[in-house]
C-alpha positions in Angstrom: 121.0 77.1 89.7 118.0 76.4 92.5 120.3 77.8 94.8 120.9 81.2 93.4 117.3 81.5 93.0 116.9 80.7 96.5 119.7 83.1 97.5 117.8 85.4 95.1 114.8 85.1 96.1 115.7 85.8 99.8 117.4 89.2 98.7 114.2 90.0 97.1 112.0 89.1 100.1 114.9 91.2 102.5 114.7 94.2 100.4 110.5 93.9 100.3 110.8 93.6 104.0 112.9 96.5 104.7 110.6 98.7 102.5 108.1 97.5 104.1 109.2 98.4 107.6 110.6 101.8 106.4 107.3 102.5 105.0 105.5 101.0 108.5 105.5 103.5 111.4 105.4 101.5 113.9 108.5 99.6 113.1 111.4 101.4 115.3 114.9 100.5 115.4 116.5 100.7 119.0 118.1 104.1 119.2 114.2 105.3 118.0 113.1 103.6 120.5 115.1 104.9 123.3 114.3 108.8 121.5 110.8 107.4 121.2 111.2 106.7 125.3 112.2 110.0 125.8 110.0 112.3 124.4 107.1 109.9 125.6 108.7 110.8 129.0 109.6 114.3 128.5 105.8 114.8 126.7 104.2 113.2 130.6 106.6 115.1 132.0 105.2 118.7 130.3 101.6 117.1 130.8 102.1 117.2 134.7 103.1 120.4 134.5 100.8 121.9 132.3 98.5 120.3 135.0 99.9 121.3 137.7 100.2 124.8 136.8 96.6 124.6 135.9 95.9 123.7 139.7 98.1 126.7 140.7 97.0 129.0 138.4 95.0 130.7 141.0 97.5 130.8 143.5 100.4 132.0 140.9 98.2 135.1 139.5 97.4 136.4 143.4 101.0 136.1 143.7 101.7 137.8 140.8 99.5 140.7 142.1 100.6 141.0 145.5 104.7 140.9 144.4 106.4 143.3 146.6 108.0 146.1 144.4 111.7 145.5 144.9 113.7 148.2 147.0 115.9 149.4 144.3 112.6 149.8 142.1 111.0 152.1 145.0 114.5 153.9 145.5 114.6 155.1 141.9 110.9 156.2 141.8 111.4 158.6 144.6 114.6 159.8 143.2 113.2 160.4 139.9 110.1 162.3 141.2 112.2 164.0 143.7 114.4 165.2 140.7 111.4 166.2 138.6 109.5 167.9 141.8 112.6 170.0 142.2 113.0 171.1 138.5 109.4 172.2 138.1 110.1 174.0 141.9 113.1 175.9 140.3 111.3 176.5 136.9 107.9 177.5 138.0 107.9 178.9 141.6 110.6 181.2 141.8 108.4 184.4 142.0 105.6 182.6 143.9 105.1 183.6 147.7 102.7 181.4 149.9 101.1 181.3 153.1 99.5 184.0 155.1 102.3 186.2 157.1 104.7 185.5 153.6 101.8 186.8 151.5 100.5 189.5 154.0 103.9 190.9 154.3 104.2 191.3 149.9 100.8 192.9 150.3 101.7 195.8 152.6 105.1 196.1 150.8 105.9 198.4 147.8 106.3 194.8 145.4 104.9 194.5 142.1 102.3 191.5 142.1 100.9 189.9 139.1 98.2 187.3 140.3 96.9 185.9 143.6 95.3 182.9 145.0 92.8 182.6 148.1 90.4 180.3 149.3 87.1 182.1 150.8 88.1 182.2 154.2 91.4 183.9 153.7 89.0 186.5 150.9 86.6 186.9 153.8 88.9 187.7 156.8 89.3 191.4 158.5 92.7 191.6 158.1 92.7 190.7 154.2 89.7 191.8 152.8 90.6 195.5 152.4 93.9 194.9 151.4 92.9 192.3 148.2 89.8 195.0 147.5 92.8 197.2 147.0 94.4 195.7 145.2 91.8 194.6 142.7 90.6 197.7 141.9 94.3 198.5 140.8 93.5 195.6 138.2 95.3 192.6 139.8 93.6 189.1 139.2 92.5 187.7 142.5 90.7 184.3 142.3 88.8 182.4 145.1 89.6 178.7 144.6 89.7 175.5 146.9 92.7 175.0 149.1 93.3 171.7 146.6 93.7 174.2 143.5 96.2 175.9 145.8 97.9 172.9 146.8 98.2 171.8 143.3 99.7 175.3 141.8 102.3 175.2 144.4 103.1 171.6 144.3 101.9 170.8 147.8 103.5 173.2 150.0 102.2 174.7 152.8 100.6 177.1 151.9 97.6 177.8 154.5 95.1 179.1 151.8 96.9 181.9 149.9 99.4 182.1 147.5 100.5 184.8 145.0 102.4 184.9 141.9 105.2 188.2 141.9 105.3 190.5 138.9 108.1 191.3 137.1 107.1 194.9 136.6 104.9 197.2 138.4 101.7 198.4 137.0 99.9 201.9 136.8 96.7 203.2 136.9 94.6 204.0 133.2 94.2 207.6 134.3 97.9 207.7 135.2 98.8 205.9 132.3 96.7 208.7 129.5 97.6 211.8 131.6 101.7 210.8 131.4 101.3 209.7 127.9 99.9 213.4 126.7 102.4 215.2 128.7 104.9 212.8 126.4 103.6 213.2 123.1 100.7 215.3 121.5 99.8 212.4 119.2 100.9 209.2 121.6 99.9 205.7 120.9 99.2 203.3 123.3 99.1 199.6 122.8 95.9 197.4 124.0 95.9 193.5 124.2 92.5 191.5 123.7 92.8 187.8 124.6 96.5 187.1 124.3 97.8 184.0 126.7 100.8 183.4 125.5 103.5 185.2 127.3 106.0 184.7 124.5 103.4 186.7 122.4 103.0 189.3 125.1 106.8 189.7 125.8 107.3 190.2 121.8 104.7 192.9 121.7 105.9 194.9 124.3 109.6 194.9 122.6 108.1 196.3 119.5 106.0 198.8 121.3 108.8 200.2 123.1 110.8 200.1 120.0 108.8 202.2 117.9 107.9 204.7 121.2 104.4 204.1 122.6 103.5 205.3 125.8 102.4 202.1 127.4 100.2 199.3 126.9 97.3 197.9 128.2 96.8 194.2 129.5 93.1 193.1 131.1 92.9 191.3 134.0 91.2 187.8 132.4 92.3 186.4 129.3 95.9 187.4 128.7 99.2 186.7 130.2 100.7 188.6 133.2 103.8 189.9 133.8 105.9 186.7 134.6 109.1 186.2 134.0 108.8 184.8 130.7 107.3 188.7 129.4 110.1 189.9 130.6 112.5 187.8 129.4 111.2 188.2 125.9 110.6 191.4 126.2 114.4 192.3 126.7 114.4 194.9 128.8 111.6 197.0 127.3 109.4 196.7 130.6 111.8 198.7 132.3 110.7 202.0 129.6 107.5 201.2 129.0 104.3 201.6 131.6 101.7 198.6 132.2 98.8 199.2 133.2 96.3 196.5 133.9 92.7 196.7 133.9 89.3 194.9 134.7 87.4 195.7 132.1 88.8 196.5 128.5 85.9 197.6 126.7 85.6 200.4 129.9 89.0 201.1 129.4 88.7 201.8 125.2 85.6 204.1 126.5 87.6 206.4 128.9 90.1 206.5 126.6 87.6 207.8 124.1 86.3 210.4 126.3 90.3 211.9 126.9 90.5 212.0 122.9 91.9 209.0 122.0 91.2 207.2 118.4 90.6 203.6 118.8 91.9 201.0 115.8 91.8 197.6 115.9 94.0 195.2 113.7 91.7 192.8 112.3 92.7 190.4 109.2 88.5 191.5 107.8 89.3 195.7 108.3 88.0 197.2 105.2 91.0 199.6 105.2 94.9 198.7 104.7 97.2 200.0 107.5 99.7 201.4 104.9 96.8 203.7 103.9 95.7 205.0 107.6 97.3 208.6 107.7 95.1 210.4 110.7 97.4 211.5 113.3 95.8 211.7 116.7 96.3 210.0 119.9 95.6 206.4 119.5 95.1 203.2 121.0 96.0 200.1 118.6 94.3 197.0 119.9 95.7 193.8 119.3 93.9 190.5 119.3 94.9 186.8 119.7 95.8 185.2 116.3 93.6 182.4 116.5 90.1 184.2 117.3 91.6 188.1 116.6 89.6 190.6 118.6 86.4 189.6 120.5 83.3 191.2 118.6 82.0 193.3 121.3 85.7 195.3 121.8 85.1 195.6 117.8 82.4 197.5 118.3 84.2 200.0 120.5 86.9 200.4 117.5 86.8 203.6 115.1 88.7 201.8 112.2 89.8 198.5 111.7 92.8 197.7 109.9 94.0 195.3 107.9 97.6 193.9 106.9 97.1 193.0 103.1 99.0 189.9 102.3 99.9 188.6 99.1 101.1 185.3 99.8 99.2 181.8 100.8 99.3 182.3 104.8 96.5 183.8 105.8 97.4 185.3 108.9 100.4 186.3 111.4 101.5 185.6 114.1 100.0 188.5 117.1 103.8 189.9 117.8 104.5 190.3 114.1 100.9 192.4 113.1 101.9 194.2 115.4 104.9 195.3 114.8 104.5 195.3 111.1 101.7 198.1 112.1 103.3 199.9 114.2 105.8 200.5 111.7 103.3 202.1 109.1 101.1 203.7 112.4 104.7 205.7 113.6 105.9 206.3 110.4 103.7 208.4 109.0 
């Protein structure tokens, strides 16, 4: 009997003890040991380099910095800027003409020219002073810029000061533009843009014009798109039957037009009067503003009537092409 109990009493005290060192942390077997070797070692081993990157930290970051860019890197880069450099050439420039004999030679010839570019020395020398004072009195824009805007318009080329922008039409004078228009029609309309940029716009308005037979249209020199390709794209072929003519100064314009006995409207979302209710029948010139700011309020002032398109649903205005067709309709149809 003592020496169960004994036996006993020695499983007891076994068990206690192996709870106990289950329970004690710092009582390892061997393969914790060895694991407990290793990650001591593998922890001294990430100290050092934590350290030692510390210490080089400097060193690493100017590296970092000055890293060559790899060849291939540099190789695509040019390509791709090469490609994009090219596509903006073809989309952009193909009616452009730069540097001085390229753009003297244009100027002397019979070419339709929408827009030119000059720094003051080319603006101020013998043999191209007369020829852009010419010119501008005909109502083509000519700017005097630094040779830096010129470089950036034409993407760097050379361009030695000077660079002008073709038109895809050619342009008449207002007098020649109101004398053919009477000899046309007894009661012609003529179409007058105030402020329009967008070429699309511009392109659009000139389609419907020729469509519903006016006698030309007027385009100032500031403030409105030329006659680039995109106009006549859009327009779709009605710039080859209808005249441009281009002018400095549109509120002189709406006044000469006045004195040969011409009605002036303007289309104007606040006109007191509808357009379907308009029924004089005279010569007229319809102006046409931008849809954002409409017509400026001083070329309002030059107006005999303004007229309005009454709308009945939520949008409160429309697009410049469309009021103008839409009026043109009511203004012809009468």
């Amino acid at each position: 009997m003592k020496n169960t109990s004994k036996n006993n009493n020695f499983g007891n005290n076994r068990k206690k003890n192996k709870k106990k060192s289950d329970s004690n942390p710092f009582s390892k077997n061997k393969n914790s040991l060895k694991n407990n070797r290793f990650l001591m070692k593998s922890n001294n081993s990430n100290d050092n380099n934590i350290n030692e990157s510390d210490k080089n930290k400097k060193s690493f970051l100017s590296l970092k910095k000055s890293k060559p860019v790899a060849k291939s890197d540099f190789e695509f880069s040019n390509k791709a800027s090469g490609i994009y450099r090219e596509l903006t050439n073809k989309k952009n420039l193909d009616d452009w003409i730069w540097g001085k004999h390229s753009v003297y030679e244009a100027l002397t010839s019979d070419r339709a020219i929408n827009r030119i570019w000059c720094t003051s020395e080319i603006f101020s020398s013998e043999k191209f002073y007369i020829l852009l004072k010419n010119l501008k009195s005909k109502g083509i824009l000519i700017e005097e810029v630094s040779w830096n805007r010129i470089s950036q318009l034409t993407f760097g080329a050379s361009h030695q000061g000077v660079a002008l922008q073709l038109a895809c039409s050619k342009t008449i004078s207002l007098d020649k533009l109101i004398d053919d228009s009477k000899k046309s029609s007894a009661n012609p309309i003529i179409i007058a843009l105030d402020g329009i940029t967008d070429p699309h716009n511009v392109g659009a308005i000139i389609r419907s014009a020729e469509a519903f037979d006016c006698k030309g249209i007027i385009i100032p020199q500031r403030r409105s798109a030329g006659l680039t390709g995109t106009v006549a794209k859009v327009a779709a072929g009605a710039l080859e039957h209808l005249p441009v003519s281009r002018v400095v100064n549109l509120n002189r314009a709406l006044e000469e037009l006045k004195k040969n006995g011409f009605l002036v409207i303007g289309l104007s979302g606040d006109g007191k009067l509808s357009v379907s209710k308009f029924h004089e029948r005279t010569p007229m010139v319809v102006i046409v503003g931008a849809e954002d700011k409409g017509i400026s309020l001083l070329t309002q002032k030059k107006c005999d009537f303004l007229l309005r398109i009454p709308l009945k649903g939520k949008t409160s205005s429309l697009n410049a092409s469309v009021a103008a067709a839409i009026s043109l309709f009511h203004l012809t149809n009468k």
